[in-house]
C-alpha angles and dihedrals in degrees: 000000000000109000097236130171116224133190134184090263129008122186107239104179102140119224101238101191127090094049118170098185141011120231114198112212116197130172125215120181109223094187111045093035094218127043096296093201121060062198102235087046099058094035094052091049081051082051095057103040081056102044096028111042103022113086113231120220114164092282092066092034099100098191090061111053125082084228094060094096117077139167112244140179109251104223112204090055090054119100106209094204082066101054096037084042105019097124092044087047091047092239098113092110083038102121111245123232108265135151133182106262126196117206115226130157090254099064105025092108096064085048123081128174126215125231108191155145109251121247113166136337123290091283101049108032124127087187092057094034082060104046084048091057085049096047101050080055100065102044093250112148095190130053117180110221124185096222089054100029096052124064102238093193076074110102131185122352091354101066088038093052076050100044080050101049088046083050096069097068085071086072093045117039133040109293127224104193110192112182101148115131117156103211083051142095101242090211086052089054093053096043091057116121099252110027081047086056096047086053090058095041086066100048074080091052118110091196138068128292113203114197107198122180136183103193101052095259116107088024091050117128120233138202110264080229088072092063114097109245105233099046119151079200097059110137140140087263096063089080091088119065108244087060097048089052081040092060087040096055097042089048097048136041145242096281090082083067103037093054085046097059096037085055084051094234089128135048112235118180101213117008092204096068086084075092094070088036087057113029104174087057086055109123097033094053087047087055095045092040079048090042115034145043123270106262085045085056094047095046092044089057099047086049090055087059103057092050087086100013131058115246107250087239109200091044097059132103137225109284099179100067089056124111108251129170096198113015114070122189112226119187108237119240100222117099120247135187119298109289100006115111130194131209119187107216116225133198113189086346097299120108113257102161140352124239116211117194117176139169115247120212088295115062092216092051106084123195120210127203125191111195137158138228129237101275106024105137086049100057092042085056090046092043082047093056085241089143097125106125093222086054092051095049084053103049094046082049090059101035087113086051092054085044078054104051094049105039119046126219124277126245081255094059102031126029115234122252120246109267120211143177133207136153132195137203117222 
């Protein structure tokens, strides 16, 4: 995270002489195909989903929370030819407009946050450059960044207490998601750890989530043919690709990003952070991160998640070629059916899970399937030396909690958020 000082009010007036060159910003919605807002009207119907039909306990009561003050980038101050130029203009050390904002039910519709991949700092993001656009559009004054929300003197657990208080308002206030970068896989991007974790935060949200994109990724458009068919997210919006990988992710767990990083297909900072992703699996993944090896670790944590939540089969990769310390892959003995091979997965010698690997139609097409034993979580607490019986009490109390954390509510249970896509040119 970018290093960036912020007080309670900057001036953020930007000195528009001097110009060398214009950048003309223009919005176009993708889905719906017209400007879905008449902006107030569709903010204040956000507000009172928000304030009306969701109960509020003191989590949602924002008056009353310490984490409900936040900096923020005041849009209408921000000059987007900065951010998108700011190096080429000489304005990369100029201070950006920001003011302490504090969220109440009253003002929540003129406030969105973004949720990004993060492409430069404040003064050279596209990403930024493009939420900003969006977010002039549709009349919002504050828009909640990371990088400027988030103290980034913090280190260790305290900026990530922090990273995880600022996290909740994804599930409170209208969403811009910006994940466009052009030198990268856009499935990667969303795959990885945190930005996987942010997706899942606004499946919660009443509200609305705006994906906007300014290299034709996320707001690509896809084949019908490339929905799968039995989708309970089908809907018109699917046919670009952020909401396809949207519907992926909600319908399916932690366990698509976990097997990502331990194949090494996707960066993570710090591994150990899967303990703040997934808080009710806390203390266990801080034993395994302080007691195994990295890929262990890795594998520990992605069998965990199949204990609630069924493996994604197809996309996943190979697990038995990879190093391990104290899981070993051993072939079955009992016959399958032709083409089909099982591994039994042990840890310390004893069977915690079970590997399937089998050929499709086609020889050269493999199929993966991740699946657990009766008593799994039992023998990785025990490997892990989690034996304590008030542990033990603990961990059987929260075991919803961990179902939770891992599967998603249905459409039944909890609404869907709105959907929308929109892309900009810079």
């Amino acid at each position: 995270m970018a290093n960036i000082g912020c007080s309670d009010t900057m001036n953020g007036s930007m000195d528009r002489s001097n110009i060398d060159f214009r950048v003309t910003s223009k919005v176009k919605w993708l889905y719906p195909a017209s400007d879905p807002n008449n902006s107030a009207e569709s903010l204040q119907h956000t507000t009172a989903t928000i304030t009306s039909e969701v109960p509020t306990p003191p989590e949602n009561d924002f008056a009353n929370q310490p984490s409900s003050e936040f900096m923020a980038l005041v849009v209408d101050e921000i000059d987007e030819e900065s951010i998108v130029h700011g190096e080429q203009l000489g304005r990369a050390t100029k201070p950006v407009p920001v003011r302490l904002v504090k969220i109440t039910a009253e003002n929540i519709s003129h406030m969105a946050i973004l949720s990004w991949r993060w492409d430069g700092d404040i003064h050279s993001s596209r990403n930024i450059a493009s939420a900003v656009q969006l977010a002039k559009t549709m009349s919002i004054k504050y828009l909640f960044v990371d990088q400027i929300s988030i103290d980034q003197s913090l280190d260790g657990d305290a900026l990530i207490e922090r990273v995880l208080a600022f996290s909740t308002l994804y599930k409170t206030i209208t969403v811009i998601a910006a994940y466009d970068k052009g030198d990268e896989d856009f499935k990667k991007t969303l795959h990885r750890p945190w930005i996987f974790s942010e997706m899942r935060l606004y499946r919660y949200n009443p509200g609305q989530i705006i994906y906007v994109g300014h290299c034709n990724q996320g707001s690509k458009p896809i084949s019908w043919s490339n929905q799968p068919i039995l989708d309970p997210l089908f809907r018109p919006h699917l046919c670009y690709k952020f909401s396809m990988y949207l519907s992926q992710n909600w319908t399916g767990s932690y366990l698509d990003t976990i097997v990502h990083v331990l194949y090494q297909e996707i960066d993570m900072a710090s591994i150990c952070d899967f303990k703040f992703i997934m808080p009710p699996y806390a203390r266990v993944l801080s034993t395994a991160y302080e007691t195994m090896s990295r890929n262990d670790y890795l594998l520990t944590a992605a069998i965990l998640c199949v204990v609630h939540a069924r493996s994604s089969g197809p996309l996943l990769p190979s697990l038995e070629d990879m190093d391990y310390r104290r899981y070993r892959f051993s072939k079955a003995r009992k016959r399958f059916c032709k083409g089909k091979v099982r591994y039994n997965i042990l840890l310390d010698g004893v069977t915690v899970a079970n590997w399937e690997d089998w050929c499709g139609v086609h020889k050269s097409a493999h199929f993966y399937m991740l699946s657990v034993v009766q008593d799994t979580e039992q023998a990785i607490l025990k490997a892990l030396g989690l034996t304590d019986p008030e542990f033990l009490r603990e961990y059987a109390l929260q075991e919803e909690a961990r179902r939770s954390c891992l599967i998603l509510p249905k459409e039944e249970t909890v609404p869907l958020p709105t959907v929308k896509i929109a892309s900009v040119v810079l």
